[in-house]
KOLLUM-276640 format. One record per residue (C-alpha): residue in one letter; x negated, y negated, z. Coordinates in steps of 0.2 Angstrom, whole numbers, plus 5000, padded with zeros to 4 digits. Each point is the difference from the previous one (the first is absolute). Layout:
AXYZ/...
//
This chain:
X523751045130/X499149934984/X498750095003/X498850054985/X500050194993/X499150074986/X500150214995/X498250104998/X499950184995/X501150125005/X501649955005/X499349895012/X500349805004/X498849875011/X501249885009/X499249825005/X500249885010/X501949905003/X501249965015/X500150115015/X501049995014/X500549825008/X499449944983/X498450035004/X498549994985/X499350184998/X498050064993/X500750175003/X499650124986/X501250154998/X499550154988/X501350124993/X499450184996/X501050054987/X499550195001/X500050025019/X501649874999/X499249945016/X499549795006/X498449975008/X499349855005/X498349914988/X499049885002/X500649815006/X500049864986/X498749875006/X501549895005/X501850005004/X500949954981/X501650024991/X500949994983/X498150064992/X499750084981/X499150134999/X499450124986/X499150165000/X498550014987/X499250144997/X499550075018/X500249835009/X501349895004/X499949824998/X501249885014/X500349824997/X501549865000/X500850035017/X500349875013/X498850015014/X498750024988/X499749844990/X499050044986/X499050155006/X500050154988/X499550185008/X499850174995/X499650175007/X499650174992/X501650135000/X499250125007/X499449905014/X501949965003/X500650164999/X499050095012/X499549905014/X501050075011/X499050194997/X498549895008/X500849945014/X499149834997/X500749824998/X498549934993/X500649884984/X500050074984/X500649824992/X498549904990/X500349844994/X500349934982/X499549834997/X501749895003/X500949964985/X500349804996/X502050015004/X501050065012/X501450135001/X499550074984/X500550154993/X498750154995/X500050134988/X498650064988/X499849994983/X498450074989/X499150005015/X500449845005/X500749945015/X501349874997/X500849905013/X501549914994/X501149845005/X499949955018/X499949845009/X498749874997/X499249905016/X501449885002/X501250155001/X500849984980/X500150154989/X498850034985/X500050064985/X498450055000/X499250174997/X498050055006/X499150164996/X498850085008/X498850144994/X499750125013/X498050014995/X500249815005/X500049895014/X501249844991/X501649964995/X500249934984/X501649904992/X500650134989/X501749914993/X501749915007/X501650055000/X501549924992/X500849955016/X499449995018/X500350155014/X499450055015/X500850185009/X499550084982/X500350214998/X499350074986/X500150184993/X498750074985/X500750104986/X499650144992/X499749914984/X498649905008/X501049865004/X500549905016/X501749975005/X500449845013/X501249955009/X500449845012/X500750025015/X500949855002/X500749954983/X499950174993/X499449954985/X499350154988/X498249984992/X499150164990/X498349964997/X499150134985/X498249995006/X499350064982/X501149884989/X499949855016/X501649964998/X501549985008/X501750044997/X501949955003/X501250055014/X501250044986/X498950104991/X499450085015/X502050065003/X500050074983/X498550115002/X500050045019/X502150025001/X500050135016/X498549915008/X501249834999/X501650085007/X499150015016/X499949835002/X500549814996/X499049924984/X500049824997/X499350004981/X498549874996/X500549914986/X498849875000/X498550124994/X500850094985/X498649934988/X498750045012/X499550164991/X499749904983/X499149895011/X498850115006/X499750084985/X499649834990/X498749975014/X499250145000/X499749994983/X499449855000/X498850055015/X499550144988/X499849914986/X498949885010/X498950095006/X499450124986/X499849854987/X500449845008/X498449875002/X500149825007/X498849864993/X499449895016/X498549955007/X499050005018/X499149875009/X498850065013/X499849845012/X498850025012/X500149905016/X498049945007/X499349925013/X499149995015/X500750085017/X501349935009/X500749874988/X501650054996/X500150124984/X501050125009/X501349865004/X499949924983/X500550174990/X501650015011/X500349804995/X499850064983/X501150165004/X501249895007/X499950105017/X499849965017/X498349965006/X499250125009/X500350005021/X498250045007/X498349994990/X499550174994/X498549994992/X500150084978/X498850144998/X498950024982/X501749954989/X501950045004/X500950124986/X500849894986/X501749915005/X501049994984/X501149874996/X501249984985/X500449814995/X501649944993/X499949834998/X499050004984/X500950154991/X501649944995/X500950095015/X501149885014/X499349844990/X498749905010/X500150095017/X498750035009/X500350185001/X498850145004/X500450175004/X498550095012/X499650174994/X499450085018/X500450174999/X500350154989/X502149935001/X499949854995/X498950064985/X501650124996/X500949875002/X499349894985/X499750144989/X502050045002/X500649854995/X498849984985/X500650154993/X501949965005/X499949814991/X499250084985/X498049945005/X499250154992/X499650024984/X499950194992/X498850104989/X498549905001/X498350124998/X498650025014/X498649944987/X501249815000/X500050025020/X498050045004/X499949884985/X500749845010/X498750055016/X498749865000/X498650135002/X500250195005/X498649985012/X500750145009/X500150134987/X498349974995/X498650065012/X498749905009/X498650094989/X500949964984/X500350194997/X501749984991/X502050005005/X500550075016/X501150144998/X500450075018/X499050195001/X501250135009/X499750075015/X498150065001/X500050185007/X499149965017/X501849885003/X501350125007/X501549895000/X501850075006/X501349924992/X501949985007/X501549964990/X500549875011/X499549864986/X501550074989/X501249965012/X499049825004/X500249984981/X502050045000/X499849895017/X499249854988/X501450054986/X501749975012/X499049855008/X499849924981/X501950044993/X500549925018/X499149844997/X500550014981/X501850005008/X499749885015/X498649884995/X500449825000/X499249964986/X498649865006/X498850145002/X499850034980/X498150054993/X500149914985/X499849814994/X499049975017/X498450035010/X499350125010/X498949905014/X498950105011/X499549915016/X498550095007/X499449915018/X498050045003/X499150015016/X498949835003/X498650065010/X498549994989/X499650185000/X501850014992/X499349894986/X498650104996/X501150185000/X501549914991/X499349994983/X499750175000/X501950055003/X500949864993/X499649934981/X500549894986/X501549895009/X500849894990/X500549885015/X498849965011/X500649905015/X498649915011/X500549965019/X499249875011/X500549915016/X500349854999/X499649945017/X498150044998/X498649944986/X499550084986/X498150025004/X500850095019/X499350155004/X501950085007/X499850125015/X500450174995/X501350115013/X500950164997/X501750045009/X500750174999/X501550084997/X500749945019/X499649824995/X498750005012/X498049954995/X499150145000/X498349935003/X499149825002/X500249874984/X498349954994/X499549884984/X500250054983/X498349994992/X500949924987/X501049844997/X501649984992/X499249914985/X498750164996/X501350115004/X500949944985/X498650004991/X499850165004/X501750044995/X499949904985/X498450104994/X500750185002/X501649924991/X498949904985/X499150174995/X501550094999/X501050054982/X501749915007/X499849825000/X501349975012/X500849845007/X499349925016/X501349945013/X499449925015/X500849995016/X499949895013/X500850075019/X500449895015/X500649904990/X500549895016/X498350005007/X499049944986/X500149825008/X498650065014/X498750034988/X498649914996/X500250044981/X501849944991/X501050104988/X499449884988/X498150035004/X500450184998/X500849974985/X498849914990/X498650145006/X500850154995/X500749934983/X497949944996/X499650195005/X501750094990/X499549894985/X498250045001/X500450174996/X501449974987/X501350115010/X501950014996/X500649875014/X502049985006/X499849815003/X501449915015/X500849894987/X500049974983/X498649845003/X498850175001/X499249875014/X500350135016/X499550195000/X500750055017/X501850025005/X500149985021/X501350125009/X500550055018/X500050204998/X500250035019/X501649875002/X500549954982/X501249885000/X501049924983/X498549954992/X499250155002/X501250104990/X500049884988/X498350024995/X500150195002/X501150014988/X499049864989/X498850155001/X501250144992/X500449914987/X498449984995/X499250185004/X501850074992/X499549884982/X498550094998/X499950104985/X498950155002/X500150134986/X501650104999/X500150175001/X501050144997/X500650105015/X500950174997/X501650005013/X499350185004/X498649935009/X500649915013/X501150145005/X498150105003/X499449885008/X501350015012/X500450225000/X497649985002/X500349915016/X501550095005/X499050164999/X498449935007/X499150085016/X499849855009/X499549884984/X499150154990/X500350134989/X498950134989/X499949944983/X500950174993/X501449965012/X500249844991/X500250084985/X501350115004/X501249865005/X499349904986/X500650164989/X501649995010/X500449844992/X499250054982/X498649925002/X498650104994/X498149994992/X499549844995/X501749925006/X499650055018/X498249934998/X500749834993/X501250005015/X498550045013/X499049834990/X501449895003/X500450055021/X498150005001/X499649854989/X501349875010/X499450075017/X501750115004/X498950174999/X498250035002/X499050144992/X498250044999/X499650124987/X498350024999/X499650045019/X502050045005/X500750074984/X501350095010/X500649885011/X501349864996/X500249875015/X502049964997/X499749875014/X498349894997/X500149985020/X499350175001/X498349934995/X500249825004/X500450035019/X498450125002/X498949864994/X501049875012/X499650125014/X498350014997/X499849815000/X501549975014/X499050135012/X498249924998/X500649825000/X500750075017/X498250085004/X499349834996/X500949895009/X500850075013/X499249985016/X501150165009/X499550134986/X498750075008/X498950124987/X498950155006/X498149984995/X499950174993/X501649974991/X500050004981/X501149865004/X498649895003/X499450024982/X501749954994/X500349845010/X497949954995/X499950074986/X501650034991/X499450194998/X501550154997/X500150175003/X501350104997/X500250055019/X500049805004/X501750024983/X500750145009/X500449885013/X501249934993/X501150144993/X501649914993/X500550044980/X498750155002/X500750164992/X499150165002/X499850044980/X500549854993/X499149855010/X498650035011/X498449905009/X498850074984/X501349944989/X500349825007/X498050005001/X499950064980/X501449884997/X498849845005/X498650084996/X500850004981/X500749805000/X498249965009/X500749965015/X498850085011/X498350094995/X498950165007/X498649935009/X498650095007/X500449965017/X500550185006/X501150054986/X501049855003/X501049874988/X499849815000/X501649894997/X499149814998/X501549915002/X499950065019/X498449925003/X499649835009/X499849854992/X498349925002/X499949835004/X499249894985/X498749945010/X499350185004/X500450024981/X498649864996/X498650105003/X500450124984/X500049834992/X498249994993/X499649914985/X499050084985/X500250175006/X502050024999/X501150034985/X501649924999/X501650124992/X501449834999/X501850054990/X500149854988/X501549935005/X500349995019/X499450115015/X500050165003/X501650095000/X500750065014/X499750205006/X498550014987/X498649985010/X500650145010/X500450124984/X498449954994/X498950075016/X501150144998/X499850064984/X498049955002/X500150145014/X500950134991/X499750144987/X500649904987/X498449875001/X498350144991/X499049985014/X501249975017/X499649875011/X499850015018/X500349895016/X498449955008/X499750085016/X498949935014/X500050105016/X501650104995/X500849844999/X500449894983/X498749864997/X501249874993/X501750064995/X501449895002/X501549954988/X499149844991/X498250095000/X499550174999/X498150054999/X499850194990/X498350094998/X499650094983/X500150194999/X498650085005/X498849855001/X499949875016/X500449854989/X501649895008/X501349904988/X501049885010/X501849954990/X500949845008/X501649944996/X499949805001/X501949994993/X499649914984/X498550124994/X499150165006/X498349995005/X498750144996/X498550005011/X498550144997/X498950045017/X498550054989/X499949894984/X499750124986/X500250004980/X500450195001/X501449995009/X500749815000/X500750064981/X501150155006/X500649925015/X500649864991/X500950134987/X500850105014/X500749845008/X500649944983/X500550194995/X501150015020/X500749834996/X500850074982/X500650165010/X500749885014/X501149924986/X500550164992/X500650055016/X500849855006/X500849934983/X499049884999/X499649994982/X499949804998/X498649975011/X498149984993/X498549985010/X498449934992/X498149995009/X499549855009/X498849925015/X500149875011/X499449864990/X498249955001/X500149844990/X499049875009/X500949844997/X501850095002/X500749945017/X501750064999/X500650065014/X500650155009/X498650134994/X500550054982/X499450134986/X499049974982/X501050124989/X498850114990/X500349944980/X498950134995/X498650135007/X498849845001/X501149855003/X500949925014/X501349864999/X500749905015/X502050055003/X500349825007/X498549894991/X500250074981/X498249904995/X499250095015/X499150144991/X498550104997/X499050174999/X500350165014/X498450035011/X499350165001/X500750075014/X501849964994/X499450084982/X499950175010/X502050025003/X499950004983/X498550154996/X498949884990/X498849945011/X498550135001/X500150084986/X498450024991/X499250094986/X499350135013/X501650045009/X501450024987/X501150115012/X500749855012/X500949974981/X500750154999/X500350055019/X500949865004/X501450034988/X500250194998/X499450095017/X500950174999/X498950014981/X498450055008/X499850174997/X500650004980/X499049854998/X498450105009/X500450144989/X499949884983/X498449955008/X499450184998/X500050045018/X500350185006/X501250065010/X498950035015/X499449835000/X501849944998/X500550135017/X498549935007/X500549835001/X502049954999/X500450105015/X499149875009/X500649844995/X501950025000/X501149865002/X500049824997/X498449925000/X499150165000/X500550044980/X498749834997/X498650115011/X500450144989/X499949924984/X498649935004/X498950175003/X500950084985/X499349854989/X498150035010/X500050184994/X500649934982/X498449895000/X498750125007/X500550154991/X500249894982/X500750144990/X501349854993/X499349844996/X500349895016/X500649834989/X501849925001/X500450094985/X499950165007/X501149955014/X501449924988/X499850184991/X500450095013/X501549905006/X500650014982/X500150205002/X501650095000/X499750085019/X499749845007/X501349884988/X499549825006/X500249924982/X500549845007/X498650005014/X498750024987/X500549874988/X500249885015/X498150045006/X499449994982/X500849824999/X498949945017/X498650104994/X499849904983/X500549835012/X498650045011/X498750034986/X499850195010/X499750124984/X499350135007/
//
């Protein structure tokens, strides 16, 4: 009795489950073999169950819905079924099927799609609700709703590819068309099913007679939509800052208007956006504060449903109008300046296996839209309003170097400081993992809160966005225990914000107060009210609008959808991109926009093949390399093996890709591997090849040396000062900067100075490097508001191009990290005698032979001759004309030899030996000796300016420049 029976091949029938004698619930599973007309006994279900749906697909057969069962889904191969007994085996056959959302729902299949139908929700009601899942997939999805409630469904498929349900209880008739979606009218289901009806009792549904139109006018307007509609809006990226541990986490769910957090997990390098849609300010529910949280690819639908339903979208705009609204298409341009990105296909070497699964994802997306179109409540609408992007970062300080290099241009920045301490406190640093639990022993940041903001502010300053500062103050309730008042706090950081002329959100319109104090952990009334002081004012800023196609946002969402594990081959993206039409340049533009705002990242000069449809993919490798050597650092229980490469890692910060192989989440053999992480950083100058057994430095990693130790790099007279104009140094360009000096991209490579198969100084603040092929040492310090250059071996050969390859990786730094309004001028510590300002400060360089004190603007004067070196002039003499030359053009040697009438031979004889930095001068220098013994040219300036002048060597401008100081210095010949 109600058991559950379903016919296979042959005549035969599978019998499941029901009531057996004494009322007893049965897992029995009888088989009928219709050609021996015999029963046997098949495999148990799992459990006993009764009153199930069950449907036979292909060679399975899918069980779900019955009492007993809950929401469990099973399924078993026919074949398995049907012949168990020939084995004499009762090993299960039955696998399970991931449980559908409802309860006692019915099954059939339609288009390869399981659908589970009606049921019961948790509280026991019946639903109108209807989930798919595709069989290559692992999810229901809500496919569409009924037009009434049921539970205790049967369903029966028609030969016209249609669906025929039935409720058991109120017998109500429903015939569902899956190619036209629509549904259909008991009466008219009489009329065209007459013999099917006598068989039964139907109740016609009057209440759905215009569902068809409906349907239809929906669709159409999804189609319309989404093959020329566009919305204008615009996107703020706000980005949340600060040191560990003081609240930012808690103050983005303020802001969200969520619960705080229960337990303190610490953020890694930067959380994925959080987008938010704003109400209040776009005409929609007046002045409520109302904001709809976009978490998910849902809630995204969602929106885009009832934009297109309440007539948001505008049609036929043309791609040119919607790339032209992008503030810059720094995405489609490459770093080289080669041109537009247009994505290459496939390389031959790239075997990629494609599925059609996408095109049922993308019909998956399509019924999910006309649903929301229907269903929408109309709050959620994309246009007149804001998109906000909440990005939470990691406040460690190796975050702060690393961030930059990930996360660019917001147009919010949102400082956080505790309240409950002083701005000059040093906070300690801890790090909790996922558990809530510390994962090693707090230490104290090298920094303060103060030159943490600077910091901040620097990277911020050099930036294209000039954003808006927000600064917030946590413990709110605690700021009574220290030393320093809100109002001391206050007046400090308005002197620093309006030093720099920032874009300030002032606490009140007296423009007197620059910080807004909340509780984040326990917020109470006043809490909230100044959280939503704060959307307001993030939600009235007016970025830029731009034109999104509708299309889009569906591909973002069929891109993730169709991800393995956040990533996908670039030619798989096009194919679902074609899937929506969206082809050739409309595909690149979309690709910009996902990567441009942080949803999507791509790489296509080193990773042209590899999109990242979840930025967590790269950001949580680099938060396990810095989570796993703070743990190595400071754990006292992490005990390391002395041969360990491990060792290098936790002293050193050195890579590997066997020490990245450790960590094997988001890798994917062909599409994300160690060698491509290690490309990957190598590319955005995160890390560096050293010399140091093939392995790769990541600075940010390194300890921070005290400023005391730091002094002794400190010496007057013999140390060139590189100082931005404005500010200090921005944060994560030190470390860029050592990495690109390391690199291939620097013409003669760097290397870290070794003593004893150990660095000599190498630490995050100060790094000491020798020259290629030559023993001279340079030592670069990072003294926060300048960099110091210090030379081991004073020397007008080299002083020049070390100073131009410190300028030239400080440019390359900026490219890299988008900081294109930052300048840096020369400068030394001031050596004007009646100057007595104090800290130790810097004589900016006015000219190649002038100094002028930064902070006493009478204090002036002539450079000496040791600081004229950094700049090649000191030395230079009628007798040695090649430290001119040398010093500015190194690789030129051999065409400038042979202008000098040297042969070949002589050439071989002597480049081969001096390669590298300083060794170009040494060459020069005994190609110029030949030049004077052998006299076949004149050996006079002239000749020398001839020779640059020549089409093979082509240094117009350096010979015009030398002719200038030659007629300054009264040197004629």
């Amino acid at each position: 009795m109600e058991s559950c029976v379903v016919s296979v091949s042959g005549g035969g029938m599978v019998v499941m489950g029901g009531w057996g004698d004494g009322l007893r619930c049965l897992n029995d599973v009888q088989v009928f073999d219709g050609g021996t007309q015999t029963w046997h006994r098949g495999p148990s279900l799992p459990k006993p169950c009764y009153a199930m749906s069950a449907v036979v697909h292909g060679d399975v057969v899918f069980v779900m819905g019955g009492l007993g069962m809950d929401r469990a889904v099973w399924c078993a191969d026919i074949r398995d079924l049907t012949t168990a007994h020939t084995h004499n085996t009762q090993q299960s056959v039955w696998r399970e099927v991931p449980d559908v959302p409802t309860k006692r729902s019915s099954v059939c299949v339609v288009d390869g799609v399981l659908l589970a139908i009606g049921g019961e929700d948790q509280d026991g009601s019946k639903t109108s609700s209807i989930y798919g899942l595709h069989l290559d997939e692992k999810k229901w999805r809500h496919v569409g709703d009924l037009p009434f409630a049921c539970s205790m469904v049967d369903t029966l498929l028609l030969s016209g590819g249609g669906l025929l349900m039935v409720d058991g209880y109120t017998q109500q008739v429903l015939k569902i068309t899956v190619q036209g979606k629509y549904y259909c009218t008991g009466i008219e289901l009489i009329k065209l099913f007459s013999g099917l009806a006598k068989l039964f009792p139907i109740t016609p549904i009057v209440q759905v007679a215009d569902k068809s139109q409906k349907e239809a006018d929906e669709r159409g307007l999804y189609e319309e939509a989404m093959t020329k509609g566009y919305v204008e809006t615009s996107v703020t990226k706000c980005l949340i800052l600060g040191a560990a541990g003081v609240g930012k986490t808690h103050l983005k769910h303020l802001l969200l208007k969520k619960d705080p957090p229960q337990q303190r997990v610490s953020t890694g390098l930067a959380d994925n956006p959080v987008r938010a849609i704003s109400f209040s300010l776009a005409g929609v529910g007046g002045q409520e504060d109302d904001w709809f949280v976009v978490d998910d690819d849902q809630a995204l639908l969602k929106v885009v449903g009832a934009t297109i339903r309440d007539g948001g979208v505008s049609m036929a705009t043309s791609l040119d109008k919607v790339v032209g609204s992008f503030p810059k298409m720094a995405i489609l341009v490459s770093s080289d300046g080669a041109g537009a990105f247009h994505p290459d296909p496939t390389p031959a070497a790239v075997h990629v296996t494609m599925d059609t699964s996408h095109q049922s994802r993308t019909v998956s997306i399509e019924e999910e839209l006309i649903h929301h179109i229907n269903h929408s409540s109309g709050k959620e609408k994309l246009f007149g309003v804001k998109w906000i992007q909440f990005i939470d970062s990691g406040g460690q300080l190796q975050y702060h170097d690393i961030l930059p290099l990930f996360i660019q241009n917001p147009g919010v920045a949102i400082f956080v400081l505790n309240l409950s301490q002083e701005l000059s406190h040093h906070p300690a640093i801890e790090y909790y993992g996922a558990d809530g639990k510390p994962v090693s022993r707090p230490y104290q940041s090298s920094l303060s809160h103060e030159q943490i903001l600077q910091h901040c502010l620097g990277a911020i300053r050099s930036q294209d966005a000039r954003p808006l500062i927000i600064t917030v103050g946590t413990h709110r309730d605690a700021a009574g225990k220290c030393s320093e008042s809100i109002k001391e706090k206050n007046l400090k950081l308005k002197a620093l914000l309006n030093a720099d002329s920032f874009r300030i959100l002032y606490n009140g319109e007296r423009l007197q107060e620059v910080i807004f104090a909340v509780n984040g952990k326990t917020p109470q009334d006043e809490d909230r009210h100044v959280s939503k002081v704060l959307r307001q004012k993030i939600a009235s800023i007016c970025p830029q609008a731009i034109y999104l196609p509708i299309a889009w946002f569906g591909l973002e969402v069929l891109l993730q959808r169709s991800s393995h594990d956040g990533i996908l081959y670039l030619v798989e993206c096009q194919v679902c991109a074609k899937s929506l039409h969206i082809e050739g340049d409309a595909f690149s533009a979309a690709l910009h926009h996902l990567v441009q705002h942080n949803v999507f990242l791509h790489y296509p000069e080193v990773l042209p093949q590899t999109v990242f449809c979840d930025p967590q993919v790269v950001l949580t490798k680099v938060t396990e390399l810095v989570e796993y050597h703070h743990k190595l650092l400071h754990s006292p229980d992490e005990g390391v093996a002395a041969e360990s490469n491990l060792v290098t890692f936790r002293d050193h910060g050195l890579l590997s890709v066997e020490l990245l192989s450790k960590f094997p989440k988001h890798y994917t053999e062909g599409l994300f591997t160690p060698e491509d992480l290690l490309k990957l950083l190598v590319s955005v100058r995160a890390i560096a090849m050293t010399s140091v057994g093939g392995e790769f430095l990541m600075p940010a990693l390194l300890p921070h040396l005290d400023s005391g130790q730091v002094s002794k790099y400190h010496q007057q007279g013999t140390t060139l000062v590189v100082k931005p104009i404005q500010g200090c140094i921005p944060s994560g360009l030190f470390c860029c900067l050592v990495a690109h000096l390391l690199s291939p991209t620097n013409q003669s490579p760097w290397k870290v100075c070794m003593k004893r198969d150990k660095p000599l100084c190498l630490y995050r603040n100060c790094i000491t490097f020798q020259l290629q092929h030559t023993t001279e040492l340079v030592t670069l310090v990072d003294m926060f508001s300048y960099i110091l250059l210090h030379v081991d071996e004073m020397s007008s050969q080299v002083c020049r191009e070390i100073r131009c390859c410190v300028h030239s990786g400080i440019k390359s730094a900026c490219g890299i990290l988008k900081y294109q309004g930052v300048q840096f001028r020369d400068a030394f510590m001031c050596p004007g005698a009646s100057c007595t300002s104090d800290p130790p400060h810097v004589a900016v360089v006015v000219s190649e032979k002038k100094w002028i004190c930064s902070i006493v603007g009478d204090q002036k004067g002539d450079l000496r001759e040791d600081q004229l070196m950094w700049f090649g002039e000191s030395g230079v003499r009628r007798q040695d004309p090649s430290a001119s030359v040398a010093a500015v053009i190194p690789s030129k040697c051999w065409a400038i030899g042979l202008q000098l009438d040297l042969t070949t031979a002589e050439l071989q004889a002597i480049c081969p030996q001096h390669q590298g930095l300083a060794n170009h001068h040494r060459a020069f220098g005994e190609i110029f000796d030949v030049w004077r013994r052998c006299r076949s040219l004149p050996y006079t300036w002239r000749t020398l300016i001839d020779v640059l002048r020549s089409p093979s060597v082509g240094e117009v401008l350096l010979s015009e420049q030398l002719t200038s100081w030659i007629t300054r210095s009264d040197l004629t010949k």
